[in-house]
MARVO-207658 format. One record per residue (C-alpha): residue number from 1; residue in one letter; z, y, x. Coordinates in Angstrom, 2 decimals, padded with zeros to 5 digits, always signed. Layout:
BEGIN
(NUM; "a"; (Z; Y; X))
...
***
This chain:
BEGIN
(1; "x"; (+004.75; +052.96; -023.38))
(2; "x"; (+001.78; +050.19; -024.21))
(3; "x"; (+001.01; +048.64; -021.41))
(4; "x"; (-001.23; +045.57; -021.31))
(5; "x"; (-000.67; +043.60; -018.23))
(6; "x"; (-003.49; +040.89; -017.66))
(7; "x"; (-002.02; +037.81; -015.72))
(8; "x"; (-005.23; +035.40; -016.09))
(9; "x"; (-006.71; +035.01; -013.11))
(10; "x"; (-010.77; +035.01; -014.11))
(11; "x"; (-012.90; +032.59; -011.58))
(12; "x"; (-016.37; +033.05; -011.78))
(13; "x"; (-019.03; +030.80; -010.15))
(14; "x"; (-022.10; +032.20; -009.21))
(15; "x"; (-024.80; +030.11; -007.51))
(16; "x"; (-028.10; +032.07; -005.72))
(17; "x"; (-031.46; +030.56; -006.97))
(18; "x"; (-033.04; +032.03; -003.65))
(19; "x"; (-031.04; +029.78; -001.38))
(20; "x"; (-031.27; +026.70; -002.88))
(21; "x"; (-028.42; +025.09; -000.32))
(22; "x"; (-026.04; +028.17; -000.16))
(23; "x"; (-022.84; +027.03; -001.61))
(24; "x"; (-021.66; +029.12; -004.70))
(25; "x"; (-020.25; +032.18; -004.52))
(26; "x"; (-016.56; +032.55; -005.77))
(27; "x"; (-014.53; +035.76; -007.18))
(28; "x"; (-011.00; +036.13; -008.21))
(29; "x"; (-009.76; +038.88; -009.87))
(30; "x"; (-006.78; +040.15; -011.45))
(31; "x"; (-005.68; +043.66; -012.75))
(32; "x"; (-003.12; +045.72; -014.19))
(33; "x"; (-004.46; +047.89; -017.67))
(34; "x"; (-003.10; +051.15; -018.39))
(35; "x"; (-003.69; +052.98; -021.62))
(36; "x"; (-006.90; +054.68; -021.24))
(37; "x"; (-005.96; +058.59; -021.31))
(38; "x"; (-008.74; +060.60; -021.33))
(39; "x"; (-008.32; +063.70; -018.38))
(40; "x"; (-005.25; +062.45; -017.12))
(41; "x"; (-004.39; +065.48; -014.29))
(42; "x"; (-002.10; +062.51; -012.43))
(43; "x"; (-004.86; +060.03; -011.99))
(44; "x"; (-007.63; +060.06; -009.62))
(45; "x"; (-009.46; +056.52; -009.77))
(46; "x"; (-010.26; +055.11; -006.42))
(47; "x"; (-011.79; +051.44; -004.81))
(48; "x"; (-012.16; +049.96; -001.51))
(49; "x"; (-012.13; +047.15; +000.57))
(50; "x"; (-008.76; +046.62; +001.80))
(51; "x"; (-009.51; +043.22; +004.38))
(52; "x"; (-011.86; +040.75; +005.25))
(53; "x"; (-010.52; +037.19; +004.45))
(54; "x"; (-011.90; +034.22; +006.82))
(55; "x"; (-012.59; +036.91; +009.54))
(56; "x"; (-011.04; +037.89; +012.54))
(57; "x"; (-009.87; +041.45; +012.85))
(58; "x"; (-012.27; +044.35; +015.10))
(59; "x"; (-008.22; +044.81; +017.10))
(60; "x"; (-005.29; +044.07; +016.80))
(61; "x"; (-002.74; +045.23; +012.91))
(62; "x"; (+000.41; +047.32; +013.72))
(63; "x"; (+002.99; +044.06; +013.83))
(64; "x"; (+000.56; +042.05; +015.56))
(65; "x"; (+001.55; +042.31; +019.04))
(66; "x"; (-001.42; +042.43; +020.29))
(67; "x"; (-003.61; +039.94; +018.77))
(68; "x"; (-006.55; +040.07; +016.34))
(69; "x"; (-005.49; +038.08; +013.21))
(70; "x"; (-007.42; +035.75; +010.51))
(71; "x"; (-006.33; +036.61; +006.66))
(72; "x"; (-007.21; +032.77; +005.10))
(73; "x"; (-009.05; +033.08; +001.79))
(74; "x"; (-006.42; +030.98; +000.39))
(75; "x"; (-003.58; +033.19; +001.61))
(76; "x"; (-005.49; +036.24; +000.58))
(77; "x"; (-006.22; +034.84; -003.21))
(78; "x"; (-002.33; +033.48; -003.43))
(79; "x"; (-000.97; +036.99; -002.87))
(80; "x"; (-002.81; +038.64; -004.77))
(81; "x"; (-000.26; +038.82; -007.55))
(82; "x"; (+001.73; +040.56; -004.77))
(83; "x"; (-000.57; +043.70; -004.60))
(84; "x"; (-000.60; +044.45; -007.94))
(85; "x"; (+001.93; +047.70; -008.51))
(86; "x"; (+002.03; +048.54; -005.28))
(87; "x"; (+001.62; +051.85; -003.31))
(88; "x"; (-001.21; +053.28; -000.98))
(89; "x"; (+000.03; +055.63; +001.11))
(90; "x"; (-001.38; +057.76; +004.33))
(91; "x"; (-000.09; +059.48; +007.74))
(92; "x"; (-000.78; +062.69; +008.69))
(93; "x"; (-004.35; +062.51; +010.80))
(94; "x"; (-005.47; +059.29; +008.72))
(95; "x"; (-004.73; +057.21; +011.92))
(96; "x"; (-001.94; +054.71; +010.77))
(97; "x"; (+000.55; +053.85; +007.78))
(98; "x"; (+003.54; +056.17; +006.79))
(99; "x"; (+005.32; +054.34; +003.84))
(100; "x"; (+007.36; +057.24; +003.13))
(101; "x"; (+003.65; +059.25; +002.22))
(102; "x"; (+003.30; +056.85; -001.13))
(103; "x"; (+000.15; +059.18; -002.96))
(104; "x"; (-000.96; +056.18; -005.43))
(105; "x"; (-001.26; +052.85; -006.72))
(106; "x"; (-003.03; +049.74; -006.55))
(107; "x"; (-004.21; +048.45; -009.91))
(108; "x"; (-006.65; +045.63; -009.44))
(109; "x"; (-007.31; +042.68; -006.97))
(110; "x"; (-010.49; +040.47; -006.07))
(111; "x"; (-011.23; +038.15; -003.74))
(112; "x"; (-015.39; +038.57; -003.66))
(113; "x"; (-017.15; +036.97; -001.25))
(114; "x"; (-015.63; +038.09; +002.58))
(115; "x"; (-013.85; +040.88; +001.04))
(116; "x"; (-010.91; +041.86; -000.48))
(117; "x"; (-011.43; +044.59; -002.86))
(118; "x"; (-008.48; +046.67; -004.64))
(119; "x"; (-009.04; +050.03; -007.35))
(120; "x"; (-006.28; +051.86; -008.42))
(121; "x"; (-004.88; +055.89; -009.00))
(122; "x"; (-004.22; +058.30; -006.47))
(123; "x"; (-001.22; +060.72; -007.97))
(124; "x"; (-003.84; +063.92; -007.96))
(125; "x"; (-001.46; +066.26; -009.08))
(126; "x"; (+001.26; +065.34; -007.20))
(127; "x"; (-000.34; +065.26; -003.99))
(128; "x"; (-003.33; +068.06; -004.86))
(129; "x"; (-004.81; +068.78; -001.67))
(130; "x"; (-005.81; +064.78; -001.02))
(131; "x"; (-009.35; +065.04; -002.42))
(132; "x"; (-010.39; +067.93; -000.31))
(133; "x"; (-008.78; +066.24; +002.73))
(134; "x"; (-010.33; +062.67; +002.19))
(135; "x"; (-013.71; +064.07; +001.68))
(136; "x"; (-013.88; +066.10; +004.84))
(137; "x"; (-011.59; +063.65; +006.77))
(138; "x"; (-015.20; +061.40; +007.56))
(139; "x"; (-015.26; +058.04; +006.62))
(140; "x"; (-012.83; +056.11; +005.27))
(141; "x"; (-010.72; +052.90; +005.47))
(142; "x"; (-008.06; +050.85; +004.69))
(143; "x"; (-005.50; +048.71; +006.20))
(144; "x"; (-003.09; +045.96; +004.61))
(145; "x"; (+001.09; +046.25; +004.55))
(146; "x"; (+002.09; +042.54; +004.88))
(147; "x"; (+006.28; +040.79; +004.87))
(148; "x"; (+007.01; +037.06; +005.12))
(149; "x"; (+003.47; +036.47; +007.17))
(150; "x"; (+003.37; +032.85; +008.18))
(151; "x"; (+001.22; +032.16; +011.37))
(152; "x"; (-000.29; +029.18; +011.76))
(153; "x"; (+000.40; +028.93; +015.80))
(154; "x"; (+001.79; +031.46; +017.48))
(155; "x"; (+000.02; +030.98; +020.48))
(156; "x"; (-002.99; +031.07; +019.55))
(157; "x"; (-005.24; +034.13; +020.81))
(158; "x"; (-006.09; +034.91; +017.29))
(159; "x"; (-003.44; +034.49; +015.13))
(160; "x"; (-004.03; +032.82; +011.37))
(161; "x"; (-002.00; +033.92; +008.72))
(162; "x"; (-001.40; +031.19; +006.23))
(163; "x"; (+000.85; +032.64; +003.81))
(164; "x"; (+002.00; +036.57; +002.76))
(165; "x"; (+003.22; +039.34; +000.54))
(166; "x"; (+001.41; +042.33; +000.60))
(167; "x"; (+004.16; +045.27; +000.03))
(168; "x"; (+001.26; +048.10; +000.18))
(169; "x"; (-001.77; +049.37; +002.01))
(170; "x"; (-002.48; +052.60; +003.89))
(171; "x"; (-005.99; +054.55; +003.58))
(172; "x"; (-006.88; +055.82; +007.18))
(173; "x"; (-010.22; +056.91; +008.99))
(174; "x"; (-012.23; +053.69; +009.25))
(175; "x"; (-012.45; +053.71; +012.84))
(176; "x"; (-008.43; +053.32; +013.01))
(177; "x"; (-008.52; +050.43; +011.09))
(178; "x"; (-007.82; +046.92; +012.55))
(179; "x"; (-010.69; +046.05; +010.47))
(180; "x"; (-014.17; +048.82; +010.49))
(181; "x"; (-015.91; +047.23; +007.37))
(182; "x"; (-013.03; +048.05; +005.15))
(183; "x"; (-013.91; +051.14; +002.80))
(184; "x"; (-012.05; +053.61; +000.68))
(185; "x"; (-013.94; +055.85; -001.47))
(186; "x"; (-012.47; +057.87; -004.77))
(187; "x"; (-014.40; +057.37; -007.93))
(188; "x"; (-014.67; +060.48; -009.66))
(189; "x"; (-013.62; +064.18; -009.23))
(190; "x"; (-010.35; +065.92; -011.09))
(191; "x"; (-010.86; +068.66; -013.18))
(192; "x"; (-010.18; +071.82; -011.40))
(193; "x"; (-009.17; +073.88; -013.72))
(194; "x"; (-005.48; +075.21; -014.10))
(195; "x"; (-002.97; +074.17; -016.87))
(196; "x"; (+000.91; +074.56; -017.21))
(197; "x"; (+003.19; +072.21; -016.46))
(198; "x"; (+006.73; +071.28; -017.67))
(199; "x"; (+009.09; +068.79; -016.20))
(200; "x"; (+012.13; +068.50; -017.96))
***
């Protein structure tokens, strides 16, 4: 199969004439490209903003115990690499993470501004009635899957990750998540209409 994998990590500086002072704005990016095919039943395109980096969580991440944590926007742009190829996945009643529920994939990474933005598929087919159930579900969120976090002080009230692999992310009612300006949103509609299907 072609696939094209794009390793470059594009930095873009982008200054705001209306704020004379305001320090430049800074985006990194990086992204996995699949062969475009056209009508593909198994991919539904989706985005959303998976963290805040530099902010303190609304509560406390499952793993946490108990505190609000700080994602560093060095620690966010240094994994990034890490979420690349790696699954969303969602619990019954969009409240959590089930890693066993994997329905898609992340594709692409950025670092813009405060947030930390991902796109990727959803497996349509495979999991068909996921459209119907995200769009009456209300609105939606996301939360991060992290291993090997490093904290900068365990004692602290808030803790600061330094350093950490993201293994995955969970989509989940944006209310549940530790952070309530993340986002999830799918980008276009599958066609509905039937064909046959072979696995061999």
């Amino acid at each position: 199969m072609a696939e094209r994998t794009t390793r470059a990590v594009r930095e873009h500086r982008r200054s705001t004439s209306a704020t004379r002072n305001a320090a430049p704005m800074e985006l990194r990016a990086m992204a996995v490209e699949f062969p475009v095919v056209h009508g593909h039943p198994n991919r539904l395109p989706f985005e959303g903003v998976l963290t805040l980096v530099d902010v303190a969580s609304d509560k406390a991440p499952n793993g946490a115990r108990g505190h609000r944590v700080v994602l560093t926007r060095a620690a966010a742009e240094a994994a990034l690499p890490s979420l690349l190829g790696m699954a969303v996945d969602y619990k019954a009643g969009w409240d959590g993470h089930d890693a066993r529920q994997k329905c898609g994939i992340i594709t692409a990474a950025e670092v813009d501004g405060n947030r930390l933005r991902v796109a990727g598929y959803l497996f349509a087919r495979d999991f068909p009635e996921m459209e119907d159930k995200i769009h009456t579900a209300g609105p939606m969120g996301m939360s991060y899957e992290l291993a090997d976090a490093h904290v900068a002080d365990m004692r602290a009230s808030v803790w600061t990750l330094t350093r950490a692999t993201f293994t995955g992310a969970a989509i989940l009612l944006k209310d549940k998540a530790a952070y309530r300006s993340t986002s999830f949103r799918l980008k276009r509609s599958v066609s509905r209409a039937r064909h046959a299907s072979v696995a061999v």
